[in-house]
C-alpha positions in Angstrom: 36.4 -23.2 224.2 39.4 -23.4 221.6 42.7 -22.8 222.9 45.0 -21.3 219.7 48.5 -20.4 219.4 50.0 -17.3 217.5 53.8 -17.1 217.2 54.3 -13.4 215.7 58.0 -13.3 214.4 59.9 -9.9 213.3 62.6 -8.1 212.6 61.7 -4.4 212.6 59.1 -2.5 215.5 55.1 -3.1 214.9 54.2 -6.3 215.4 53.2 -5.5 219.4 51.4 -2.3 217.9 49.7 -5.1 215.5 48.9 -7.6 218.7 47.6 -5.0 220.7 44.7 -3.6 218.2 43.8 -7.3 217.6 43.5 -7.3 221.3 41.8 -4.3 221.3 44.4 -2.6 224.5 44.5 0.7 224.6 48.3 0.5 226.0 51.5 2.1 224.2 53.8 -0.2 222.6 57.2 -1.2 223.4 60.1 -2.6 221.6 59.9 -6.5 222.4 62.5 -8.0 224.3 63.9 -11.8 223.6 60.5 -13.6 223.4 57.3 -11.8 224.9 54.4 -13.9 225.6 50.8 -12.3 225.9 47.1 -13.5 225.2 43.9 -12.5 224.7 40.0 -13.3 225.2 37.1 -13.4 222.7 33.7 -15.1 222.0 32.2 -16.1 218.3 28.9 -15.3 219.3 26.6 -14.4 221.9 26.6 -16.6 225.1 29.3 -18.8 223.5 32.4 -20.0 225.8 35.5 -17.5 224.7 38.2 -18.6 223.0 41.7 -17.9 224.7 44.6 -17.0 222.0 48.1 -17.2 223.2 50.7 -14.8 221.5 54.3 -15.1 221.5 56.2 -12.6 219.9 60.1 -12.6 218.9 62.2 -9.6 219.0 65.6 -9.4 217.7 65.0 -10.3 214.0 67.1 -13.6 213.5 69.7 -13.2 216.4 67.2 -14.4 218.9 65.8 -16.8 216.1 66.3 -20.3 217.8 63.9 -19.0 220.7 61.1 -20.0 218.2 61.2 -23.3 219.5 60.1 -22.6 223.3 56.6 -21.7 221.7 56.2 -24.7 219.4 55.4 -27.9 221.5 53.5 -31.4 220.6 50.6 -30.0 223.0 49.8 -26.7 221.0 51.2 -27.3 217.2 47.7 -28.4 216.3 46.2 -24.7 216.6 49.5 -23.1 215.7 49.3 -20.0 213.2 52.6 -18.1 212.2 52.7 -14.9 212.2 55.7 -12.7 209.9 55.9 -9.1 210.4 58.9 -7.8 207.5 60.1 -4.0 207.6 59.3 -2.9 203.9 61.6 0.6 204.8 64.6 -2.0 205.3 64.5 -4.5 202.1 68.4 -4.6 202.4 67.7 -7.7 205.1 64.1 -8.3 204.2 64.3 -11.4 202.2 67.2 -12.9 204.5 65.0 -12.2 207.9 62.5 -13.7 206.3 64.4 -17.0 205.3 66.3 -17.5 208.5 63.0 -17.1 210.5 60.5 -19.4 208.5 63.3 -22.0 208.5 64.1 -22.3 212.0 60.0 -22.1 212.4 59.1 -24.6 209.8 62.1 -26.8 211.1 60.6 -27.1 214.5 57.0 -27.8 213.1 58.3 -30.7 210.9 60.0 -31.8 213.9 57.0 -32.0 216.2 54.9 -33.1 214.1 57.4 -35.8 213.4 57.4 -36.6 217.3 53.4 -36.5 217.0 53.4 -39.3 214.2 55.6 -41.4 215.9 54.4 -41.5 219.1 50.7 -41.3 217.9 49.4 -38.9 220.2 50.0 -35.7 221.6 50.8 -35.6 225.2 47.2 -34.2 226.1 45.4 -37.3 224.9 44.0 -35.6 221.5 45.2 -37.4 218.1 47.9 -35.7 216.0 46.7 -33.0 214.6 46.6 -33.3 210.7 49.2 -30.5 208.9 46.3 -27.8 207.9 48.2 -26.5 205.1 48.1 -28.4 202.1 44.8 -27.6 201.7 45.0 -24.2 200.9 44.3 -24.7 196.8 41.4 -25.9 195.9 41.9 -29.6 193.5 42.0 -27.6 190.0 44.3 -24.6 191.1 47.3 -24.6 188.6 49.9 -23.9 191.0 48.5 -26.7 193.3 51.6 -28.7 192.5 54.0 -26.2 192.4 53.9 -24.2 195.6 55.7 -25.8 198.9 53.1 -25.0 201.9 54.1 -24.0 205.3 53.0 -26.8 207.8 50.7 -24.5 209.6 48.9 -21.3 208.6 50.9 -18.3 207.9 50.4 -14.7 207.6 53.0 -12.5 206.2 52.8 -8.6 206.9 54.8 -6.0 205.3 55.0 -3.1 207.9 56.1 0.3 207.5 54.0 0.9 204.2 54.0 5.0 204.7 57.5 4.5 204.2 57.9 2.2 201.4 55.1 4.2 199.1 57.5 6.8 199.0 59.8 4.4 197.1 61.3 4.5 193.2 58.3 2.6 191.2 60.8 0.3 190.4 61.7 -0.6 193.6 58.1 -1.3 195.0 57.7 -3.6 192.3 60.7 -6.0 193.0 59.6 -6.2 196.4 56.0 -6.1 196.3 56.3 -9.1 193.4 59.1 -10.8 195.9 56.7 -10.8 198.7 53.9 -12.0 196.7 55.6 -14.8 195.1 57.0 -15.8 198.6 53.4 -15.9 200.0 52.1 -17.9 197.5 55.1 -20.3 197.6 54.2 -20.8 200.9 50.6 -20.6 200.9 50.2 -17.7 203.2 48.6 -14.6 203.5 50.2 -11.4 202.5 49.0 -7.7 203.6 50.4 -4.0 203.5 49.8 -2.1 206.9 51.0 1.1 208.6 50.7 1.7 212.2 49.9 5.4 210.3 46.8 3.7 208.7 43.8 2.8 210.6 41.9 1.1 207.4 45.0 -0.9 206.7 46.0 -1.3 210.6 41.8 -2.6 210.7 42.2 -5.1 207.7 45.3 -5.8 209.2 43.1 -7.2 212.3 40.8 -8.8 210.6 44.0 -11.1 209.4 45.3 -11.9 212.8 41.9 -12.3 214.0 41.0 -15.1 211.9 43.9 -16.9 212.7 43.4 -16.2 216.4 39.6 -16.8 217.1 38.3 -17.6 213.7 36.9 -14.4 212.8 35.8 -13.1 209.4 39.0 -12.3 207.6 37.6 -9.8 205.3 37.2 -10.1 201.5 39.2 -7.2 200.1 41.5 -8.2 198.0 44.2 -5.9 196.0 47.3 -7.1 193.8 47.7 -3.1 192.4 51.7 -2.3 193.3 50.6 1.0 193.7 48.2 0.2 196.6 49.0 -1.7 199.7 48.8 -5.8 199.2 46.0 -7.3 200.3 46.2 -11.0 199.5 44.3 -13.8 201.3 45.9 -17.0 201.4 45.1 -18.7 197.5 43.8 -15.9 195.9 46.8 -15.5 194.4 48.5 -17.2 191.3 52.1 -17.8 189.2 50.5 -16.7 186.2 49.5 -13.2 188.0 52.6 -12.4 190.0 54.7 -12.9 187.1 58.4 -13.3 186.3 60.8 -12.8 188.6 61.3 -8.7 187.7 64.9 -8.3 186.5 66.3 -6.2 182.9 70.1 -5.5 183.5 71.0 -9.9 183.3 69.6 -13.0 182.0 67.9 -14.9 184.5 69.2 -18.2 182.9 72.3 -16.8 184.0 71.7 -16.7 187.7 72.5 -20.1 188.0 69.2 -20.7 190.8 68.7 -24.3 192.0 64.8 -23.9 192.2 62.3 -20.9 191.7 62.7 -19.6 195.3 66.3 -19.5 194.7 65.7 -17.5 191.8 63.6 -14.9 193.2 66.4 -14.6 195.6 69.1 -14.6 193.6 67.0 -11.1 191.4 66.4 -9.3 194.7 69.0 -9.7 195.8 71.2 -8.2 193.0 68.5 -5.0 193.5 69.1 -5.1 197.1 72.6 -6.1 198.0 72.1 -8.4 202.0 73.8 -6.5 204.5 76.6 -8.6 205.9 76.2 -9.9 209.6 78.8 -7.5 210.7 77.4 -4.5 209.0 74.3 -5.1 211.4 73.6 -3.0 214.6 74.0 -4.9 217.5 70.8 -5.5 219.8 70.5 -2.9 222.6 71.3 -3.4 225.9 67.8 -3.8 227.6 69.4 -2.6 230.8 70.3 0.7 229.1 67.1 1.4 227.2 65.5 4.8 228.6 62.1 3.5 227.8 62.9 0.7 231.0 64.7 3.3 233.8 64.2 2.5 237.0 65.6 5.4 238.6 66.0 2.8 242.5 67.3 0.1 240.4 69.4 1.9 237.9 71.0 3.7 240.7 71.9 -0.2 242.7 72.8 -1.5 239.3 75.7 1.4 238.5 76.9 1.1 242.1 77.3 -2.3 241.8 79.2 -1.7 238.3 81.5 0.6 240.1 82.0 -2.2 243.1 82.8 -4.9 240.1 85.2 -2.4 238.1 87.1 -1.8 241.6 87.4 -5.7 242.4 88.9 -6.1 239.2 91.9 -3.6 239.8 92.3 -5.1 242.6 92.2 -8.9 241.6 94.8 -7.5 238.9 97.1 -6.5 241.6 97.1 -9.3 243.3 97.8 -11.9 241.0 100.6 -10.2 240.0 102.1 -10.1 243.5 101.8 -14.0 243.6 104.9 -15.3 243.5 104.1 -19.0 241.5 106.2 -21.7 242.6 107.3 -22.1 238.9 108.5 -18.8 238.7 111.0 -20.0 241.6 112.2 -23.5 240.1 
C-alpha cells in the first residue's frame, strides 16, 4: 500500500468540484475555507492492497498562501504531487497567483528536501527521497537544458474554460501560449477543463488520478488554441509554443532578466495585474449563507450585541477615571 500526497492550490472555485470526481463523491461542492484536507481510497488491480491519497486543498488564492507549508513535511515530500488550479475567466491575476503560489510551494520543497539531505533520512526511517522531476525529458530533448523543473510533479489546470472560449482570439492565444510556456518551464502538466464539460472534467481525472494512485493518465494530447489544452508533462517543446506573443513593442525592449521574466513582462502589458488593494477581500466564513446555522447564528449575534454593549460601557468608564496625572 502507497501512501501519496496531493496539495491542490487555487485561486478561483473548482478545484473541490475537480477532487471530488477524482474521488468519485457524489457530494456538492463548497467554496474551500483556509486549508481543507480530504482523502481518498483506490486499488491498481484486483485483490491488490488500496492505495490511500491525501488531498490538501488551499483556498484564498495567495492570501492564505504560507499555509502551503503545514502539508509539506520530511515524512510525505517523497510522494508529494502539486496540484495548480488557475481561473482562465480572471487572467488579470492569473500569472501573479500563479507565481506567488509555486514559489512559496517550491520554497518549502527545496527546504525539506534540504533538511532530508542533511540529516540523511526522513523521520520514518525510509532514505531521502530522490527529486522526481528532473527526469521528465528524455537525454536528447532540446529544451532539456533549458527548462527549470519543479522539485516534485506538477499539474497545472486552467478552469473555467466555457468561459474563456468565449474570448477575443487574440486573447486565448497570449494566455493559452503563457500557460504552455509556464508548464513546460516547469515540467508540468497543463489541461483545459470545465466543471460544464464532462469529457474535459473526465481527462481532467485521468490527470489527478495518475498523480494520486498511478493510474493511466490518458494519451490525448492537443496544442490547437482553439480547443482546450491538453498537454502531458514533456510532450511539449520551445520550438512549438513559440515566441512570447507580443506586436504593439519590441521585446528587446522589455528589459526581462531571463525568459520567464519575459513571458511575464508580454502578459502582463495584455493583462494589466490588479493591484493588492483593487482585490476583494476574503469572505467572512461566519457570514457565508452556504454555512447558517440558524442555533449558532442566533448565539453568535447575541453575543455580538453583548460585546458591542460592553464596549459603550468600557468607554464610559474610562473616561470617568480620574488618573492621578490628571491631578498633579
Amino acid at each position: 500500500m502507497e501512501t501519496l500526497y496531493n496539495p491542490f492550490l487555487d485561486f478561483p472555485q473548482g478545484k473541490t468540484t475537480i477532487v471530488l470526481r477524482c474521488l468519485d463523491r457524489d457530494e456538492t461542492p463548497k467554496s474551500t475555507l483556509a486549508l481543507e484536507y480530504t482523502f481518498g481510497r483506490r486499488a491498481r488491480g484486483h485483490n491488490t492492497p488500496k492505495d490511500i491519497a491525501h488531498f490538501w486543498e488551499l483556498g484564498g488564492g495567495t492570501s492564505l498562501s504560507d499555509l502551503i507549508q503545514i502539508p509539506i513535511t520530511i515524512q510525505n515530500v517523497g510522494a508529494l504531487s502539486v496540484v495548480l488550479v488557475l481561473d482562465l475567466s480572471k487572467p488579470s491575476v492569473l500569472f501573479g497567483t500563479a507565481e506567488r503560489l509555486l514559489q512559496v510551494t517550491r520554497a518549502k520543497v527545496d527546504q525539506v528536501f534540504s533538511d532530508l539531505q542533511r540529516t540523511g533520512e526522513s523521520k520514518s526511517g525510509k532514505p531521502p527521497a530522490p527529486n522526481r522531476a528532473p527526469r521528465i525529458l528524455h537525454k536528447d530533448h532540446p529544451d532539456r537544458e533549458l527548462i527549470n523543473p519543479f522539485p516534485v510533479p506538477l499539474l497545472i489546470i486552467g478552469s473555467k474554460f466555457d468561459i474563456f472560449q468565449d474570448f477575443d482570439s487574440e486573447k486565448k492565444k497570449v494566455i493559452s501560449k503563457t500557460l504552455r510556456f509556464l508548464a513546460h518551464y516547469y515540467g508540468a502538466s497543463l489541461i483545459f477543463t470545465s466543471t460544464k464539460s464532462e469529457n474535459l472534467m473526465a481527462k481532467t481525472r485521468a490527470l489527478v488520478t495518475h498523480l494520486a494512485f498511478g493510474m493511466e493518465r490518458g494519451k490525448t494530447v492537443s496544442v490547437d488554441p482553439s480547443k482546450p489544452l491538453i498537454i502531458p508533462t514533456g510532450m511539449d517543446s520551445f520550438s512549438q509554443i513559440g515566441s512570447p506573443p507580443i506586436t504593439d513593442v519590441d521585446i528587446g525592449t522589455l528589459h526581462a532578466r531571463n525568459p520567464l521574466d519575459l513571458w511575464k513582462k508580454v502578459f502582463e502589458r495584455v493583462f494589466p495585474p490588479e493591484s493588492t488593494s483593487d482585490l476583494k477581500e476574503l469572505k467572512d466564513p461566519a457570514k457565508d449563507p452556504q454555512y447558517s446555522e440558524t442555533q449558532i447564528d442566533s448565539m453568535r449575534a447575541q453575543k455580538d450585541q453583548e460585546l458591542e454593549q460592553y464596549k459603550k460601557n468600557a468607554s464610559k468608564s474610562w473616561k470617568g477615571i480620574d488618573f492621578e496625572s490628571q491631578k498633579s
